[in-house]
N, C-alpha and C positions, 0 to 999 in steps of 0.2 A: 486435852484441855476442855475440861468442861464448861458451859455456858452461867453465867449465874443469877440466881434465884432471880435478882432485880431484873437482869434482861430479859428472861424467861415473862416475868409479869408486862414487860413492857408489850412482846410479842404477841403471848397473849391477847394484850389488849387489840392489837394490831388486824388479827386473826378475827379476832370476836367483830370487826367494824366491817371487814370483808366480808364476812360471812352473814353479818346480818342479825346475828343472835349470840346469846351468851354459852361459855361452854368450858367447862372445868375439865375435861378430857381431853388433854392437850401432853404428850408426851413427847422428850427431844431426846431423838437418838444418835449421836455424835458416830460419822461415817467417813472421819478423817478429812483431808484437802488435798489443797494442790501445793505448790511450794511458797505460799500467802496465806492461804484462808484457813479458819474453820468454818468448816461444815458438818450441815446435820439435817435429819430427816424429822419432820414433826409431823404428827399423827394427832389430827381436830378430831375426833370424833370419826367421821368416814371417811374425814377429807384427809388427804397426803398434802406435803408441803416440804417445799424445798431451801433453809436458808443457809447463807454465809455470813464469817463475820471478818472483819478485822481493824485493824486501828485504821480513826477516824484522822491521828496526825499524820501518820507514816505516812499513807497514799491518801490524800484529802480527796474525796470526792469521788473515787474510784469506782464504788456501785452505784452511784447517780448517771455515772459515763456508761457505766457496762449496762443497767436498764433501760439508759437512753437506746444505745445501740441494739438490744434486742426489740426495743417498740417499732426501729425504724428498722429494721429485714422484717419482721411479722406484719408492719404495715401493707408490706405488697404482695401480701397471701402467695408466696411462693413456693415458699419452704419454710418448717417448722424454726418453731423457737421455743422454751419454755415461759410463759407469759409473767410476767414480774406481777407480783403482786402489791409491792411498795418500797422503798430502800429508807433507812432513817436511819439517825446518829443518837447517839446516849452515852452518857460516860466515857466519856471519849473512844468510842467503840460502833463501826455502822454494822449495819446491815443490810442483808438485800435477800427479801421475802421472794417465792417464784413457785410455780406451780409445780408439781413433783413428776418426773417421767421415769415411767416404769418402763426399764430399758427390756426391748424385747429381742428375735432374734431375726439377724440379718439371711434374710431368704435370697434367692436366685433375684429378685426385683431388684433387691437392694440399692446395688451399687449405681445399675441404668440409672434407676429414678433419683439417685444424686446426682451425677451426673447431671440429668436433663435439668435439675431444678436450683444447681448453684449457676450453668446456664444463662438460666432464666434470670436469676439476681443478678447476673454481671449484665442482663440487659438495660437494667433500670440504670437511667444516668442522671448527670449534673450539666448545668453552665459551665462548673468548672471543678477542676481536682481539689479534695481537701472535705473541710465539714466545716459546719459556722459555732465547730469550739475544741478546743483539745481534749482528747483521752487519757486513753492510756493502752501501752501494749504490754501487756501481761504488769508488771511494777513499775515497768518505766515510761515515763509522761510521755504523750505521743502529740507532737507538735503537727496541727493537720491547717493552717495558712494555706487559707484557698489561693489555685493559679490556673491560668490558663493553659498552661503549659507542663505537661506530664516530665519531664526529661530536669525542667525545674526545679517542680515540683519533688518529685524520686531524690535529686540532688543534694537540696536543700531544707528537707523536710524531714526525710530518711536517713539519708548515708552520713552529711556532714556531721547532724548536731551527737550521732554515736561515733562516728569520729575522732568531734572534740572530748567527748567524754572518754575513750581510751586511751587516746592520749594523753589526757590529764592523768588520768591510772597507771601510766606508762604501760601498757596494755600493747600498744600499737606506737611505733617508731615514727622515725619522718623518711623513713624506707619505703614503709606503709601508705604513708601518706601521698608521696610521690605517686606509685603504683596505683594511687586511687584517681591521681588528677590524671592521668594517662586513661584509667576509664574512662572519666567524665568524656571527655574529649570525643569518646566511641559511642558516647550515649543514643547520638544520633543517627548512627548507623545504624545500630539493637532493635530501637522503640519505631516506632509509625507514627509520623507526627499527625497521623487522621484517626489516632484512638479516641475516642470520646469516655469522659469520667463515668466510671462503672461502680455502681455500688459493689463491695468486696467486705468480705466477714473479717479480715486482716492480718485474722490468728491463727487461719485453718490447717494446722498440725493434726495429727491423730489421736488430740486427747479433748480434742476441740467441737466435736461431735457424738451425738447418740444414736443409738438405734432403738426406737419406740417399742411399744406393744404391738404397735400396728404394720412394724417392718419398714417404719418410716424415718429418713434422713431428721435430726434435729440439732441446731446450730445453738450453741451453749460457746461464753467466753468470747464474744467477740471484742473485738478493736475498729470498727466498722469506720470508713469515709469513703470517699468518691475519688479509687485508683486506677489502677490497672489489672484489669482479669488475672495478670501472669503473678501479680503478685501473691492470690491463694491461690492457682495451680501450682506455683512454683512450692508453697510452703506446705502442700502437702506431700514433696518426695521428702523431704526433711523426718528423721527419725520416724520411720516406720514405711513413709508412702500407703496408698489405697490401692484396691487391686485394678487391674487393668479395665473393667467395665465400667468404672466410673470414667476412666479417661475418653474411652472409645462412644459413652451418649452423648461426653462433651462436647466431643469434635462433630460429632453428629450435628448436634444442634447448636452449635455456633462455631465453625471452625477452624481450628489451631493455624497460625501463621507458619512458614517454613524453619523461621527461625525460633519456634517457640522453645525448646530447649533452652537457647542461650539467653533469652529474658527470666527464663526461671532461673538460672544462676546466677541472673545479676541481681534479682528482686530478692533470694534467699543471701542477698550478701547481708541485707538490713535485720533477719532476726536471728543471725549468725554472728551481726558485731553487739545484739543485744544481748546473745550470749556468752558474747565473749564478756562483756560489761559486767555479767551477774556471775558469773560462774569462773573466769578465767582462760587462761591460755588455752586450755584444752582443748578450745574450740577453733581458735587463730587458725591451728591447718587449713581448716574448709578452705577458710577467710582467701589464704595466700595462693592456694589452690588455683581458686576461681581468679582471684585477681592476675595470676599467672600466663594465666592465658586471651588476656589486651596487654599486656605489654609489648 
C-alpha cells in the first residue's frame, strides 16, 4: 500500500517545519509493518526519517499514545528510544513521524547493557500503578486506572477487562473463568505487596526493540505505565526470548525475587489472552497451561 500524493504533501510539509527549511527531496520508501501499520522510510535530503500510518477511526489516537510513551522512557535518559518527531491525522489517516534508526550489529556489550539499562527504567517509579490516560497495547485499548495497589491493579486492569472480551467471543468458557477466580485468590501470594509502581515499556517481546549503529539497546512500540518489572521480563520469554546476558545484568543490578519465574507466567497470562482476542484459540494452550498450575 502505497502512501498518497495528498499525504505525501502533507508530510512534507511537516518535515520542512522540523527541519527549518524548504526541501523537494523528500522520497518515501514503503518497508512493509507490523500486523497494523504502514510503514516507510523517508529520505529529506540527508536527513532519514521514520513514519507509520493507519486509520485515524479504527484505533483513534493510537500514535498520540505510542509518542506520548516514547517521550516519557526518553525522558529519563536511560535507554534509547527513536525520538517522535510529530503524530497528526488527515483524511481520516494519522500518522506518526520519528527519527530513523539505522539498526546496527549486536556485539558481546549488547545484551549486558540492556540488561543494566531496562534496570534502570524499572527504577523510575509512581505514587501509584497505572498512567493519567489509557493506551493502547499493540490494537487493543489498554485501560491503565491508577491504584494503589498492584495485585488490583494486574486484576482489574489486565486480566479481567480481556476476560470479558473472550468471553464475549466465546473464546474462553465459564471453565476459564472459574480457573481465573482461583488465581486471583493466589495473587497475593505471587506479587510483594512492597513493590513500588515501575515504569515498564509494557510490550517488550522480541520485535519490540532495536539494535542501533552504535550497538545500543532502542525501545520502539511501547504500551508504557507504572507496573510491575515482571510484567516486561515476563514478556520477553514470550516468542523468541533474549539471550541469557541480558537476564544475568538484570539480576545484577536489581535483583530477581525467588519467585520470579512464577510472576512471569502470570504477567504473560495478559498478552496471551490479548492474543487469544486477536488471533484465536491457537493461543488458549499457553493460557490453560499456566492457569493449570493454581488450581
Amino acid at each position: 500500500m502505497n502512501i498518497s500524493p495528498s499525504l505525501q504533501k502533507f508530510v512534507q510539509q511537516k518535515l520542512e517545519n522540523h527541519l527549518g527549511h524548504l526541501t523537494n527531496d523528500i522520497r518515501f520508501s514503503s518497508i512493509g509493518g507490523g500486523s497494523i501499520n504502514q510503514t516507510y522510510k523517508i529520505s529529506a535530503g540527508a536527513n532519514l526519517f521514520f513514519c507509520k500510518t493507519n486509520s485515524a477511526t479504527k484505533f483513534p489516537h493510537l500514535f498520540e499514545k505510542e509518542a506520548k510513551g516514547l517521550k516519557l522512557i526518553q525522558q529519563q535518559h536511560l535507554i534509547k528510544t527513536p525520538k517522535p518527531v510529530e503524530y497528526f491525522e488527515v483524511e481520516n489517516t494519522q500518522l506518526l513521524l520519528s527519527e530513523w534508526i539505522e539498526e546496527g550489529e549486536r556485539n558481546k556489550n549488547f545484551w549486558r547493557s540492556f540488561g543494566e539499562q531496562l534496570a534502570a527504567v524499572h527504577q523510575v517509579s509512581n505514587v501509584q500503578f497505572g498512567l493519567d490516560e489509557d493506551n493502547f497495547m499493540g490494537s487493543v485499548p489498554q485501560c491503565n486506572n491508577r491504584d494503589d495497589d498492584w495485585i488490583r491493579f494486574f486484576r482489574d486492569n489486565r486480566l479481567q477487562p480481556m476476560i470479558e472480551l473472550c468471553i464475549n467471543r466465546q473464546l474462553l468458557n465459564l471453565t476459564h473463568q472459574k480457573h481465573f477466580e482461583k488465581l486471583f485468590d493466589q495473587l497475593p501470594s505471587i506479587f510483594d505487596d512492597q513493590q513500588k509502581p515501575a515504569l515498564v515499556h509494557g510490550d517488550l517481546w522480541s520485535g519490540n526493540f532495536m539494535c542501533n549503529h552504535q550497538s545500543q539497546p532502542v525501545l520502539i512500540d511501547p504500551a508504557v505505565y507504572y507496573g510491575h518489572p515482571a510484567v516486561d521480563l515476563g514478556m520477553t520469554t514470550l516468542f523468541g526470548g533474549f539471550q541469557q546476558g541480558f537476564y544475568d545484568a538484570y539480576h545484577y543490578n536489581s535483583p530477581l525475587p525467588r519467585n520470579y519465574r512464577e510472576q512471569w507466567e502470570v504477567c504473560n497470562l495478559y498478552p496471551l489472552l490479548i492474543h487469544v482476542f486477536l488471533f484465536g484459540s491457537s493461543y488458549l494452550r499457553q493460557v490453560e497451561q499456566t492457569l493449570s498450575r493454581f488450581q
